[in-house]
C-alpha positions as CSV (number, residue, x, y, z in Angstrom):
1,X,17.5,-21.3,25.6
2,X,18.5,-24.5,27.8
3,X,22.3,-24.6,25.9
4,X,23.2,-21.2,27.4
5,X,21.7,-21.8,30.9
6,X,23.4,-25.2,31.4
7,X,26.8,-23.3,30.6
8,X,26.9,-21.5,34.0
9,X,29.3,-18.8,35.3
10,X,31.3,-18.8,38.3
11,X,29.8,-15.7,40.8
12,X,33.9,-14.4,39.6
13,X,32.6,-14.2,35.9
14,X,29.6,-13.3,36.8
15,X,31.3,-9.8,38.6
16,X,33.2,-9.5,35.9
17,X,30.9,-9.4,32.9
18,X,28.7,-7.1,35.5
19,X,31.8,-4.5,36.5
20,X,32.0,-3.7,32.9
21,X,28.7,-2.4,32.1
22,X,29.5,1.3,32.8
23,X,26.9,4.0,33.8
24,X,27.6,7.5,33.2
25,X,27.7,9.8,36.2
26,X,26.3,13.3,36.0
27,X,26.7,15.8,38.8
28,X,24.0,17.9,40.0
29,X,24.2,20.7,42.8
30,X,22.3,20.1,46.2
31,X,21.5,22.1,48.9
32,X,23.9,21.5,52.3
33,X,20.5,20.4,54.1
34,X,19.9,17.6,51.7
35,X,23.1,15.9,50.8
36,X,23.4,13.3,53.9
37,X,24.5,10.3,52.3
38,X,25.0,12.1,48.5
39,X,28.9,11.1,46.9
40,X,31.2,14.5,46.1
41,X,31.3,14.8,42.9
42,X,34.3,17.0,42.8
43,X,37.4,17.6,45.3
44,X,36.7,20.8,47.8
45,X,39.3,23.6,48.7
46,X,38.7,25.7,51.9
47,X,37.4,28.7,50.4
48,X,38.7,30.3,53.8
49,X,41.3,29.4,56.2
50,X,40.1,27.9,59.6
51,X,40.3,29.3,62.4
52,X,39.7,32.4,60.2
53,X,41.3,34.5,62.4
54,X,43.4,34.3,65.9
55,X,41.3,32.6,68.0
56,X,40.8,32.0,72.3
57,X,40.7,28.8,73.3
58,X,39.9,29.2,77.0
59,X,37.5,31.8,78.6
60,X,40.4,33.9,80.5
61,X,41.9,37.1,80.0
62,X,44.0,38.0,76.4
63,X,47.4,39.5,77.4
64,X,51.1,40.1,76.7
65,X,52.5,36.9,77.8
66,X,55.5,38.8,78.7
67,X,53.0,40.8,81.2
68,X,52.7,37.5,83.2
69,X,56.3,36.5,83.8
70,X,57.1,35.5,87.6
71,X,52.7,35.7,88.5
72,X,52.5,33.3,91.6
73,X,50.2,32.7,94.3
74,X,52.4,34.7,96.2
75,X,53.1,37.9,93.7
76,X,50.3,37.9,91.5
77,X,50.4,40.9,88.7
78,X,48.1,43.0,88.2
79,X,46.6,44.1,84.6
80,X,44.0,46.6,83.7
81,X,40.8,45.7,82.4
82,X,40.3,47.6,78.7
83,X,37.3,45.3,77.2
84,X,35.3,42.4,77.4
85,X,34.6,40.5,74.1
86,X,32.8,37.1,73.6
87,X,32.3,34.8,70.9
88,X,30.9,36.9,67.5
89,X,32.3,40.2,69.5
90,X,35.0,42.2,67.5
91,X,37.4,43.3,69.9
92,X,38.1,47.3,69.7
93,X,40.9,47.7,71.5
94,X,44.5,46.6,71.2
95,X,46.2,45.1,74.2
96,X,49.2,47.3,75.3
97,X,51.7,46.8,78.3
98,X,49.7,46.0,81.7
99,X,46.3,45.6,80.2
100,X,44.4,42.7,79.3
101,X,41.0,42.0,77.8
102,X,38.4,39.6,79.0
103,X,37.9,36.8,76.9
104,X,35.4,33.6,76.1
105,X,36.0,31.0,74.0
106,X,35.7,31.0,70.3
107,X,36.2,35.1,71.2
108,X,38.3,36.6,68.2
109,X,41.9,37.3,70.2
110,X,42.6,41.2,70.3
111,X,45.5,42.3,68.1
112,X,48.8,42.4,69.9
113,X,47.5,39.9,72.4
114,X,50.0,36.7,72.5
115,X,48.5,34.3,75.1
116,X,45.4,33.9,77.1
117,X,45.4,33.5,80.9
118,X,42.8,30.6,81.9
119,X,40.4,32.7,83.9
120,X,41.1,29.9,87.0
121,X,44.2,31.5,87.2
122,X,43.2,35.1,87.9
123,X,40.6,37.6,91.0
124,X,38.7,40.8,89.9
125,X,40.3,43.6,92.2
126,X,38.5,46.5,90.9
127,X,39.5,47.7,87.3
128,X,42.6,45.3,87.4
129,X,42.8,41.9,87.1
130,X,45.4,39.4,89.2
131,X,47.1,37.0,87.4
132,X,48.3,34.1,89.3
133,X,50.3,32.0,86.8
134,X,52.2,33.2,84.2
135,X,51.9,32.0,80.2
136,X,54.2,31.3,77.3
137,X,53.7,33.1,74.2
138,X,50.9,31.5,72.0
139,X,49.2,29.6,75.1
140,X,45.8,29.2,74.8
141,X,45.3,30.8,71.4
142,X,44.7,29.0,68.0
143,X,46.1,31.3,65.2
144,X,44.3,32.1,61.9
145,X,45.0,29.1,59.6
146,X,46.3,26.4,62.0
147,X,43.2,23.8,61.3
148,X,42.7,24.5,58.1
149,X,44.7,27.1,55.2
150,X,42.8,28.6,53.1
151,X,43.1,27.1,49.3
152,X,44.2,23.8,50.9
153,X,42.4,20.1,49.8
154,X,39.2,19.5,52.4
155,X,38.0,16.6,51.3
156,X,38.3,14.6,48.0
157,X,36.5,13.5,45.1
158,X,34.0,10.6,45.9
159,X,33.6,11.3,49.9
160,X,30.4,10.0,50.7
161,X,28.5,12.7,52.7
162,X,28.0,11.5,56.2
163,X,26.9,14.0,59.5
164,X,30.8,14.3,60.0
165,X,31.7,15.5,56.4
166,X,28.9,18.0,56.1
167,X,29.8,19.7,58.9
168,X,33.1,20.0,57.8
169,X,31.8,21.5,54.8
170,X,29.4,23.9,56.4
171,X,32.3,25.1,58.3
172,X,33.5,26.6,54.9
173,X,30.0,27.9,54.5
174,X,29.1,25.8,51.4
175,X,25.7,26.4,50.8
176,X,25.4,24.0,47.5
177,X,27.2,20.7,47.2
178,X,28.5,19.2,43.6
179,X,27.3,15.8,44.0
180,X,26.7,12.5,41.2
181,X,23.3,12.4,40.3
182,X,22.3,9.1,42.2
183,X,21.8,5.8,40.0
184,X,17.6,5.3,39.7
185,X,16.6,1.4,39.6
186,X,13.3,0.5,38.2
187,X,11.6,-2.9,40.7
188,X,9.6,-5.4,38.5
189,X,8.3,-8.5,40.5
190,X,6.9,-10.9,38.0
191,X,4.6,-13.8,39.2
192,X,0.9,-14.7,38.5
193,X,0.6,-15.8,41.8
194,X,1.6,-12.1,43.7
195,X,-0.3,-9.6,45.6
196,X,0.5,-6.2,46.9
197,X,1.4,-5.9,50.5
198,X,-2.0,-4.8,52.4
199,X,-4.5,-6.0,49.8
200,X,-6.5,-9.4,50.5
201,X,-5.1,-12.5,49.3
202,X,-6.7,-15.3,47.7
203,X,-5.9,-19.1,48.1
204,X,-2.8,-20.0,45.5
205,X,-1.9,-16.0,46.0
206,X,1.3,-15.2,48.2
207,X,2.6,-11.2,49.1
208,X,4.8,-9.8,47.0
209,X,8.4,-9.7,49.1
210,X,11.1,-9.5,46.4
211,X,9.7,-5.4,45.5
212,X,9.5,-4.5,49.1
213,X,13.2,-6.2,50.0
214,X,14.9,-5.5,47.0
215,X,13.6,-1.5,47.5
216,X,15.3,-1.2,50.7
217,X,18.6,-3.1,49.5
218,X,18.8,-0.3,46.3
219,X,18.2,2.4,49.3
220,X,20.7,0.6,51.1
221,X,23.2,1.3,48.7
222,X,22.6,4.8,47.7
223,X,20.6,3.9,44.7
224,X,16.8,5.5,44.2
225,X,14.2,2.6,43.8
226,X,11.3,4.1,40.8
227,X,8.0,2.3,39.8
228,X,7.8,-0.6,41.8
229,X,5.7,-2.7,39.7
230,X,4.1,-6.4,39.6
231,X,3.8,-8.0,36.2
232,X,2.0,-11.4,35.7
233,X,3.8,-14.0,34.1
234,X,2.9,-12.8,30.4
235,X,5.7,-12.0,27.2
236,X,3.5,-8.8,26.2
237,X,3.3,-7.7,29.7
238,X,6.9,-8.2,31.2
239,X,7.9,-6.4,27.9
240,X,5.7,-3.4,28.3
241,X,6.7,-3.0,31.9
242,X,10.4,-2.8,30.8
243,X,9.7,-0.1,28.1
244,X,8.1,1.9,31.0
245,X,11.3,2.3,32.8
246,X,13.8,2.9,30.0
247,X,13.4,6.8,29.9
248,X,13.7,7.2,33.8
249,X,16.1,4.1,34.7
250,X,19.7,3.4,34.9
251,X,19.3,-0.4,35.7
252,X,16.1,-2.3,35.9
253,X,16.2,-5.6,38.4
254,X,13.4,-7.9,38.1
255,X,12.6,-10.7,40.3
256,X,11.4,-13.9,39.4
257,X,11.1,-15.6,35.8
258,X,14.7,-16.5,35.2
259,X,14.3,-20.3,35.3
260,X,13.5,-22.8,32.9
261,X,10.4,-23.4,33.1
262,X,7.2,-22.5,31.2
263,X,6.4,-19.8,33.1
264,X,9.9,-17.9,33.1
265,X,9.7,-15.4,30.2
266,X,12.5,-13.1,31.0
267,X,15.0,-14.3,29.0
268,X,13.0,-14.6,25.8
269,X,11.8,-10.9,26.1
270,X,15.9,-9.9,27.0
271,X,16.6,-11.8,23.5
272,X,13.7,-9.5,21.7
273,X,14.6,-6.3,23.0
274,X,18.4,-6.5,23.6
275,X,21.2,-9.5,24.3
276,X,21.3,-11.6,27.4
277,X,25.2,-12.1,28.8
278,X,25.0,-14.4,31.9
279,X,22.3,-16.9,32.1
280,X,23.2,-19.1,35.0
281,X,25.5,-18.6,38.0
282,X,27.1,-21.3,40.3
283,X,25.1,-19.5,43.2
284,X,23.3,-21.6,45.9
285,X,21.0,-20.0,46.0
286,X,20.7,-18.0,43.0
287,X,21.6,-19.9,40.5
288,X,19.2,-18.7,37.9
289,X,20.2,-15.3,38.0
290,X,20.4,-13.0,34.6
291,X,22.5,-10.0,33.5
292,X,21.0,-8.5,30.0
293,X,21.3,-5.2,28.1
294,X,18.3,-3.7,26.7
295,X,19.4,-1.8,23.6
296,X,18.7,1.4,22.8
297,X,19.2,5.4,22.1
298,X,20.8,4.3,25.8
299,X,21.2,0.5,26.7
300,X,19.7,0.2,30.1
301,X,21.5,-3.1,32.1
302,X,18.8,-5.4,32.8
303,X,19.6,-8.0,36.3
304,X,17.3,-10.7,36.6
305,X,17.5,-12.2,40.0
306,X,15.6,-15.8,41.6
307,X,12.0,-15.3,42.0
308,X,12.9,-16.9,45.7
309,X,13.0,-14.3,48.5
310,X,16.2,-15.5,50.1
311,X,17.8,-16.6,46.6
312,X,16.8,-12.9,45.3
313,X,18.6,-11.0,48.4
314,X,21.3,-13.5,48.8
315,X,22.1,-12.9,44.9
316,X,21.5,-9.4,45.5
317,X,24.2,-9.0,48.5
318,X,26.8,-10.9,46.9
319,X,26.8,-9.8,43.2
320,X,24.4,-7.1,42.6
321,X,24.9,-4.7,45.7
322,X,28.5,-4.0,45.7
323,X,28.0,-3.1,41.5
324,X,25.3,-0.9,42.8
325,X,27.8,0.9,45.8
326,X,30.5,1.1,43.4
327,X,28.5,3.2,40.5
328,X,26.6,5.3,43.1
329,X,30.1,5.9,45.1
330,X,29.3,4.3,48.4
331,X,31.6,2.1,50.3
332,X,29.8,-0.5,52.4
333,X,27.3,1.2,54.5
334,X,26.2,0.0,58.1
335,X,23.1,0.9,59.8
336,X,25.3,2.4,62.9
337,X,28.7,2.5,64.7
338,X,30.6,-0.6,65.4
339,X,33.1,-1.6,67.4
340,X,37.1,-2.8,66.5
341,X,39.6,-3.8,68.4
342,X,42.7,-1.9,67.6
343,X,46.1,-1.5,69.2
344,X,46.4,2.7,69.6
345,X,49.8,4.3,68.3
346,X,51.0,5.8,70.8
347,X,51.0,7.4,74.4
348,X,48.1,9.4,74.9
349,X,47.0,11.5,78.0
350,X,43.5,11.4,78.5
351,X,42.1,14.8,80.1
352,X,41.2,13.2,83.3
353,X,38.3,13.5,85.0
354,X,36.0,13.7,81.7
355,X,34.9,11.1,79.5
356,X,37.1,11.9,77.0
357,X,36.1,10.9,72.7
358,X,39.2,10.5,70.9
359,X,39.0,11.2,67.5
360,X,40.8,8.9,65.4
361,X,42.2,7.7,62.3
362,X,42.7,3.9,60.8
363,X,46.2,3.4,59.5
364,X,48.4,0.3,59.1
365,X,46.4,-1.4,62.0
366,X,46.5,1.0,64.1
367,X,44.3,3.8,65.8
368,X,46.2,6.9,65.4
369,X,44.9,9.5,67.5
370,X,44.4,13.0,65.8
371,X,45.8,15.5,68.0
372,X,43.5,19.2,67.0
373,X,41.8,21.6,69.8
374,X,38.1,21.3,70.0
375,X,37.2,23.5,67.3
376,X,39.3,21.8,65.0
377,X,37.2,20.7,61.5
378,X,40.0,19.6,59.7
379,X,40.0,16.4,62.2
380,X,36.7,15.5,61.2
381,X,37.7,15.7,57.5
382,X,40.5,13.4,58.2
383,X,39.1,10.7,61.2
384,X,38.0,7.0,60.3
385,X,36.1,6.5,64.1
386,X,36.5,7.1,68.0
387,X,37.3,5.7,71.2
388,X,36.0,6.8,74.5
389,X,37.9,7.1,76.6
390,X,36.7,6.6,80.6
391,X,36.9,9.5,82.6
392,X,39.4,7.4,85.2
393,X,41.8,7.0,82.6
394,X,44.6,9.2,82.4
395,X,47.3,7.7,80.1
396,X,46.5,5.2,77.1
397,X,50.3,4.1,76.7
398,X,51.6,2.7,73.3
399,X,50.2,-0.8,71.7
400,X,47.0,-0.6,74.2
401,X,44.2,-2.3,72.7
402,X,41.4,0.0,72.2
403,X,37.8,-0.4,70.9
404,X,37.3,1.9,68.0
405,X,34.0,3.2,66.7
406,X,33.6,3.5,62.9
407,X,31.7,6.1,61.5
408,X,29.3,5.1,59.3
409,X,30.5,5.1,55.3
């Protein structure tokens, strides 16, 4: 036993030998309400194209742009009134020449109407309506398919499912999500001396950190923790504890036992029921960490980390949570929005007079602003983060440094 743990790894080998286990990944099927924080298992198509269908922009009035040609202040042009149609309405009627339709946003845009008229721009007079400015063709109105074509990639294979992302795919209507099957990790703490958390203690006794910190770090990286267990420092024990996970476990992580001494069993019960592969790591702390395979029907990889607190979740951070992000599909995860400085990628104009949140995307350095109406899904498919903007600002020009927040990944 001493040989083989005087021959340690460097934390490089150590990754190494660990990366290569490989877990299988099934997929399961999850309803929309309960996949926050789930990995796509699979890449998604719009099912339908978004907008699905010609849609208004501004509350106004839907018209023949060439109906508003030469409106002023001075020579308004009056149009008669044929509908009114808000958002969920279907309009009835089609707009012919010198009528318009009353509009809200989101409305569906009557058929032959070109442009919308912001309603700031036009007075009631009776059954007609004044229009004081005149519109291009396609002003104010977002046509069918402009965010989003239908058939076209939505998001990929391996998107982790954050706020952003689901309602992206709610805006498809997906009702059921293909996502992996997340990676269960069975919590031994081994230790004559530990109590549960909440029961009295004894002198010589100490609480049991390692199963409550190294739960929350397997949560942390989109793992489930199962049978969180303390074993006493006994052969017969430790093994029978083991054996109760391997049906309902992908990786087992114990805690404590891993030294040299005459109390650390772990490695001689790895040697029994599988093959040990790192005994030792040039960690400080952590050097007595453990990697194992338990052999089976299905080997089960066994990590044995410090009995330590700070040695366990220093080991864990370093080596054992980024092998846990990659096999559940998670990038790094933060516990909320922070902050980058980046240089934006170009002149922006700010809608002024509103705080305005710029959607944004990280590429080659830079914050590239993602330029889609308000309705716009696709943009929250594609953006990494936000800046806000102050509602005094009018023009962002090119190479301005800008704090970006990150969404959550």
């Amino acid at each position: 036993m001493g040989d083989e743990f005087l021959n340690l790894k460097e934390p490089y080998e150590a990754k190494n030998i660990l990366n290569s286990l490989k877990l299988k990944k099934t997929v399961e099927m999850v309803d929309i309400r309960n996949c926050l924080g789930r990995v796509l298992a699979d890449d998604i198509y719009s099912s339908i194209a978004l907008p699905p269908f010609d849609r208004v922009a501004m509350d106004g009035y839907a018209v023949l742009a060439k109906d508003t040609f030469g409106a002023s202040e001075d020579n308004p042009k009056a149009l008669k009134l044929i509908e009114v149609i808000g958002a969920g309405d279907k309009p009835q009627k089609n707009i012919v020449d010198g009528t318009c339709t009353e509009v809200g946003t989101g409305a569906p845009a009557p058929q032959k109407a070109d442009a919308v008229v912001m309603v700031e721009y036009t007075e009631k007079s009776g059954d007609d309506i004044l229009i004081y400015q005149g519109v291009a063709p396609g002003e104010n109105i977002t046509k069918k398919g402009t965010d989003i074509e239908e058939n076209n990639l939505l998001l990929k294979k391996d998107t982790v499912l954050t706020p952003d992302k689901i309602g992206v795919l709610s805006a498809i209507g997906m009702a059921t999500i293909p996502v992996y099957v997340q990676t269960k990790v069975g919590i031994i703490s081994t230790g004559n001396e530990l109590v549960t958390v909440g029961e009295d203690i004894d002198y010589g006794k100490v609480y049991d950190v390692n199963s409550q910190s190294i739960t929350s770090a397997v949560l942390s990286c989109g793992c489930i923790p199962i049978s969180i267990q303390i074993v006493s420092d006994n052969f017969e024990a430790l093994k029978n504890a083991i054996n109760s996970l391997i049906d309902d476990a992908d990786i087992i992580i114990t805690s404590g036992g891993t030294s040299a001494g005459a109390g650390d069993i772990l490695r001689p019960v790895i040697e029994d029921m599988g093959k040990v592969l790192v005994h030792g790591i040039s960690f400080k702390p952590g050097k007595p960490t453990l990697i194992g395979i338990i052999e089976g029907d299905e080997n089960k990889i066994l990590i044995g980390l410090p009995g330590y607190p700070v040695s366990a979740l220093m080991v864990f951070e370093s080596l054992i949570a980024p092998f846990l992000r990659r096999t559940s599909g998670w990038k790094a995860v933060v516990s909320g929005p922070i902050s980058v400085p980046l240089k934006i990628s170009r002149r922006f104009h700010s809608s002024r007079g509103r705080t305005h949140q710029l959607l944004v995307k990280v590429q080659d350095g830079l914050a590239v602003p993602i330029q889609k109406d308000s309705g716009a899904i696709a943009a929250l498919a594609h953006a990494d983060g936000y800046l806000e903007i102050p509602k005094s600002t009018e023009i962002i020009e090119e190479g301005t440094i800008v704090e970006v927040k990150l969404f959550q990944r």
